[in-house]
C-alpha positions in Angstrom: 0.0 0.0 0.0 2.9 2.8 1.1 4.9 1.5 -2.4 1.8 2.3 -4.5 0.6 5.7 -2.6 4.6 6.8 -3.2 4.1 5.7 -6.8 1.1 8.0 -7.2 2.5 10.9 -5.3 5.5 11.0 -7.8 3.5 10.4 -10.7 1.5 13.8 -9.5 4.3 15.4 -8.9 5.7 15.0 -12.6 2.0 15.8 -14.0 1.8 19.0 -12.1 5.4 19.7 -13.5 5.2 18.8 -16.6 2.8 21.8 -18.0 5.7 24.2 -16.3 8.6 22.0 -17.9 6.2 23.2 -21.4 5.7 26.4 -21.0 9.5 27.0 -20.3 10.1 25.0 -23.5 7.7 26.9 -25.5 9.0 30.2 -24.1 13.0 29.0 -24.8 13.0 30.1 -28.7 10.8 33.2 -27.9 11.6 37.0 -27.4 10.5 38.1 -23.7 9.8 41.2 -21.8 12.5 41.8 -19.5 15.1 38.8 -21.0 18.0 40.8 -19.2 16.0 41.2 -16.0 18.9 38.5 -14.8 21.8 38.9 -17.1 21.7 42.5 -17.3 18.8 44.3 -15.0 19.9 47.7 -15.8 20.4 47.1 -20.3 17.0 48.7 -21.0 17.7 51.8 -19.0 21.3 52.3 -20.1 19.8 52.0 -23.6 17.3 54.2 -22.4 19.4 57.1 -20.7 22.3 56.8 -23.9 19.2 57.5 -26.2 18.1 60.5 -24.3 21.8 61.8 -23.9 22.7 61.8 -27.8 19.2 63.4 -28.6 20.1 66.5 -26.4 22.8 66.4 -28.1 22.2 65.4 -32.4 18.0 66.0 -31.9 18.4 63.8 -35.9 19.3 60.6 -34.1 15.9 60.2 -32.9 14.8 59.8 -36.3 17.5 57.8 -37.4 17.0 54.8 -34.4 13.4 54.8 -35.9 14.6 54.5 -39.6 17.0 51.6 -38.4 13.8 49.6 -37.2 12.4 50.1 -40.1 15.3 49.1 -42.5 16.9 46.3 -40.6 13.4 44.6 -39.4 12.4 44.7 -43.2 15.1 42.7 -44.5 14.8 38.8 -43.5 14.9 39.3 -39.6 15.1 41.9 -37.0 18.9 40.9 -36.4 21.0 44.1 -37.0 22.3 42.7 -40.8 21.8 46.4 -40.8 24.8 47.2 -38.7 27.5 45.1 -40.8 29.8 47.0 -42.4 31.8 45.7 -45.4 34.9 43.1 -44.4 35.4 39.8 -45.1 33.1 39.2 -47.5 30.5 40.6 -46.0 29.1 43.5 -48.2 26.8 46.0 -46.1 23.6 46.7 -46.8 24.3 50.1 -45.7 25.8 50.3 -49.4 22.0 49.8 -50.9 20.3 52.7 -52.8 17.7 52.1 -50.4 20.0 53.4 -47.4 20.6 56.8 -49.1 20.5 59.2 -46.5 20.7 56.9 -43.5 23.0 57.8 -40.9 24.5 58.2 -37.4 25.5 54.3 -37.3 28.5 55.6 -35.3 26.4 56.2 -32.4 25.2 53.0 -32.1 28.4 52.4 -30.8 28.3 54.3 -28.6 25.1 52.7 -27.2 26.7 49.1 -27.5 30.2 50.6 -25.5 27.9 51.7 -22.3 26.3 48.5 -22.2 29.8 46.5 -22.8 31.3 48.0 -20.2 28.2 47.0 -17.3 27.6 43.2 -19.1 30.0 42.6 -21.7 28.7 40.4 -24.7 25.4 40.4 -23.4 22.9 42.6 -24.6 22.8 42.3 -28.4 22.9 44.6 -31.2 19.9 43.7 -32.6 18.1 44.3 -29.5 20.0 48.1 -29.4 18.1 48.3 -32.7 14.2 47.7 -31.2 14.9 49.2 -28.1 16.9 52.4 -29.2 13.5 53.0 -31.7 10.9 52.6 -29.1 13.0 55.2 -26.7 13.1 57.3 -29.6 9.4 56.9 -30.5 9.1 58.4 -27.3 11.3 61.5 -27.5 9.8 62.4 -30.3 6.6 62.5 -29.2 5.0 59.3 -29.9 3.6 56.5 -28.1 5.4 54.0 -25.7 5.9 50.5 -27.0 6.3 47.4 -24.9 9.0 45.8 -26.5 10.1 41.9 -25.9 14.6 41.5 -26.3 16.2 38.5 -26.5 17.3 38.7 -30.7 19.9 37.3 -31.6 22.4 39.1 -34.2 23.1 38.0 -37.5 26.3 36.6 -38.9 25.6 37.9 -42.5 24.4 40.5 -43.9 21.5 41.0 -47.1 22.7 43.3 -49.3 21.2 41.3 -52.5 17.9 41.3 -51.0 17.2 44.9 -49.6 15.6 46.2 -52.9 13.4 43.6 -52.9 12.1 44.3 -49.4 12.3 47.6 -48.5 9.8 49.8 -50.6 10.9 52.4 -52.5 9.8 55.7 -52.9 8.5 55.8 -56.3 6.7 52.2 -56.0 3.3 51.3 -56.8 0.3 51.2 -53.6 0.4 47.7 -54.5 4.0 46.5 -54.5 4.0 48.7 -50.9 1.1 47.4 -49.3 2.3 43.6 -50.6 5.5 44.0 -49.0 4.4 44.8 -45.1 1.5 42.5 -45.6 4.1 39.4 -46.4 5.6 40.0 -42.5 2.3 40.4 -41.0 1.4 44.0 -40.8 -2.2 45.1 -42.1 -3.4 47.7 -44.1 -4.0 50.4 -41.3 -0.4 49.8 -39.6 1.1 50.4 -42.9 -0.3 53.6 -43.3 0.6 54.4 -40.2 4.3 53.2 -40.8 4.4 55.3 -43.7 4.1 58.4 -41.9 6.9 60.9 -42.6 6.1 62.8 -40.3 9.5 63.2 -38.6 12.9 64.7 -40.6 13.4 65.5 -43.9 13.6 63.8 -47.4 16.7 64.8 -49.8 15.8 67.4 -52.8 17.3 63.9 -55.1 14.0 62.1 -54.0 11.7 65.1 -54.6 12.9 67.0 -57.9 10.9 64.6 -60.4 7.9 66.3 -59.0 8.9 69.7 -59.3 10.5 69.4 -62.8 10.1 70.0 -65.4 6.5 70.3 -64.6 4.8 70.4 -61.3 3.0 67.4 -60.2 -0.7 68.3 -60.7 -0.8 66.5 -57.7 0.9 68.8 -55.5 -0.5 72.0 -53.9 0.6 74.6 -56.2 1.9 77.3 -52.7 3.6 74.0 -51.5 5.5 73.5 -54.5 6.9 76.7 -54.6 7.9 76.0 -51.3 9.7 73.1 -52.6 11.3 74.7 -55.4 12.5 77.3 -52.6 14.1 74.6 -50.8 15.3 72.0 -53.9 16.1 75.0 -56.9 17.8 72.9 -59.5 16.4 69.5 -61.3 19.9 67.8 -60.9 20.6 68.2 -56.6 24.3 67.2 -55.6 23.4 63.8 -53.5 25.9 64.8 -51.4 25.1 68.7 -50.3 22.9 68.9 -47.4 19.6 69.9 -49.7 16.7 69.4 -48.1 13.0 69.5 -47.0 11.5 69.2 -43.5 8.5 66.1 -44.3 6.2 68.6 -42.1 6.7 72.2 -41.9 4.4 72.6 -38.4 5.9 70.2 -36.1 9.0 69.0 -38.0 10.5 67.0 -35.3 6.9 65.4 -33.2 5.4 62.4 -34.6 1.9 63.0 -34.5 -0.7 62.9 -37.3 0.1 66.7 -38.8 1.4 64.5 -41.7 -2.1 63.1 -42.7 -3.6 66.2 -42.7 -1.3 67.8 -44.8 -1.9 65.1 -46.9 -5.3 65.9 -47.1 -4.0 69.2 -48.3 -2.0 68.0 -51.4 1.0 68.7 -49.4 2.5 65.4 -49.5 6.4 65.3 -50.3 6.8 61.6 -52.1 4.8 60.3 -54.5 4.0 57.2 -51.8 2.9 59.9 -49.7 0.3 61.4 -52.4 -1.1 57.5 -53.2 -1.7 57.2 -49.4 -5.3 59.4 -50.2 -5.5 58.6 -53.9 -5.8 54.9 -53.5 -9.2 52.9 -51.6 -7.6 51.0 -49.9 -5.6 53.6 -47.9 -7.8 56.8 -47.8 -10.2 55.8 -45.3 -7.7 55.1 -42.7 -5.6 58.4 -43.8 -8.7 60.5 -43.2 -9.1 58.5 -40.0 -5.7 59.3 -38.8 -6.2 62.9 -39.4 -9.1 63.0 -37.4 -7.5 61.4 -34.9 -4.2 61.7 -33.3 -4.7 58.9 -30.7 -5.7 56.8 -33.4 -2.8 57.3 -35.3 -0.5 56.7 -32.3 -2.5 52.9 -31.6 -1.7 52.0 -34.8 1.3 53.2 -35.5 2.5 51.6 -31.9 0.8 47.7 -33.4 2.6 48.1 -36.5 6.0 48.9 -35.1 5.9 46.2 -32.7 4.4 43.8 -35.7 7.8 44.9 -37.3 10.0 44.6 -34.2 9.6 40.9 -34.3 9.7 40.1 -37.8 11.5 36.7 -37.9 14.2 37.4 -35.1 16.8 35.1 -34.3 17.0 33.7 -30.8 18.4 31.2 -28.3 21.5 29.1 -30.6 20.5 30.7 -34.1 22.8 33.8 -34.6 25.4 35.2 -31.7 25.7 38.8 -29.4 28.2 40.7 -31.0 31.0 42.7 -29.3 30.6 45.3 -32.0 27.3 45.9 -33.8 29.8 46.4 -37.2 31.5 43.4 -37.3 30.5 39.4 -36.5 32.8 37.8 -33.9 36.1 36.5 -34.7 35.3 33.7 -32.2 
């Protein structure tokens, strides 16, 4: 009698346990919030506090941890490809048309150093990527974003692929729309994602419109503006020539851009199809009604793209430097 009342308190004890031994199985491969709560409690504030530090500093950078979201999250994985620069065969996909105008990588650096020096090869690049955006997001305005970490970083980068991933300017509704929906993202987030409503666009991606004939498109005051700001048809790429995406609050992401929209003042031609096409409009005209609005689904969608296919537990590594894959 005690051998078989033994028998069946062991067999409950495994049956209780075994749902927990499950759920930490199903969990292992998965990004968490807080996944440095043990290995590095303080990684999400240092990230935090660096953020804030180089915006008082370069305001731009803001804008530029948001773009790197967009352009490394877009291409095969949220796993800082992005980052890589060219050595060793490894040709960045910094080099891409795609990443004119992209910059401040060096301060990523000085993110990653900060956190190297309180956990070294810990807290990876790819995670500096998501949470570097979402602290941005906030400085400029915008909403906060609970974020999951535990990525993984890449051992190769994606040059070949970026153009045919990360939408370009001139492309068709279609072809945009196609693109975010093959990660997940519906039609609503992408408008939202497609707000420029932050920085500036270079006079190279905005002179087709203005010559040799105005886009009909375009309010006629607001290209004149334009002209004022991007005078010649042939802008050198590499002179600082450009315009603010919204003249009102340049450097607050809120949903000024849509109602300038609304206006014919849109500055790209993917800007311009957001309220020509059906399936877009109503959720522009939305967003311009309504700022909260905008900020839900602008927060959905960046956290849709935030864990795109991300790498994690034995499938890529933590670099030491976001520019370069480990030597060991």
């Amino acid at each position: 009698m005690m051998a078989i009342k033994s028998h069946h308190c062991c067999f409950s004890f495994i049956f209780l346990l075994l749902p927990l031994l499950l759920q930490l199985h199903s969990v292992k491969g998965d990004l968490q919030l807080n996944y440095y709560a043990q290995s590095c409690p303080n990684a999400e504030e240092i990230i935090k506090q660096q953020v804030i530090k180089l915006y008082n500093k370069h305001g731009n950078t803001a804008v530029s941890w948001v773009r790197n979201l967009f352009h490394d999250c877009m291409v095969k994985s949220c796993d800082a490809s992005l980052l890589l620069e060219t050595v060793n065969g490894i040709e960045s996909e910094q080099k891409s048309d795609r990443s004119f105008g992209m910059r401040n990588f060096k301060y990523v650096k000085t993110i990653k150093d900060a956190l190297e020096q309180e956990c070294p090869r810990t807290v990876s690049c790819a995670d500096i990527v998501s949470l570097s955006a979402r602290d941005g997001i906030v400085l400029l305005g915008g909403p906060r974003i609970e974020m999951k970490t535990g990525r993984k970083d890449s051992k190769r980068s994606y040059l070949s692929e970026v153009e045919n991933t990360i939408p370009n300017h001139n492309d068709s509704m279609e072809l945009v729309l196609s693109r975010f929906q093959s990660i997940g993202i519906d039609t609503q987030g992408i408008v939202a994602l497609l707000a420029h409503s932050v920085g500036r666009v270079h006079c190279v991606n905005l002179v087709h419109r203005l010559y040799p004939t105005v886009d009909p498109t375009l309010d006629p005051d607001y290209a004149e503006y334009l002209k004022g700001r991007c005078p010649t048809p042939d802008p050198d790429p590499e002179a600082v020539l450009y315009s603010r995406n919204d003249r009102e609050t340049p450097m607050i992401l809120d949903n000024m851009y849509y109602k300038n929209l609304l206006k014919h003042k849109g500055l790209l031609v993917i800007d311009q199809q957001l309220t020509s096409d059906p399936t877009t409009s109503p959720f522009v005209e939305k967003m311009a009604a309504d700022n909260g609005y905008f900020h839900d689904q602008f927060a959905r969608a960046v956290l849709l793209l935030s864990e795109n296919n991300p790498l994690t537990g034995d499938e890529g590594e933590v670099r030491k430097d976001c520019r370069y894959v480990n030597s060991e």
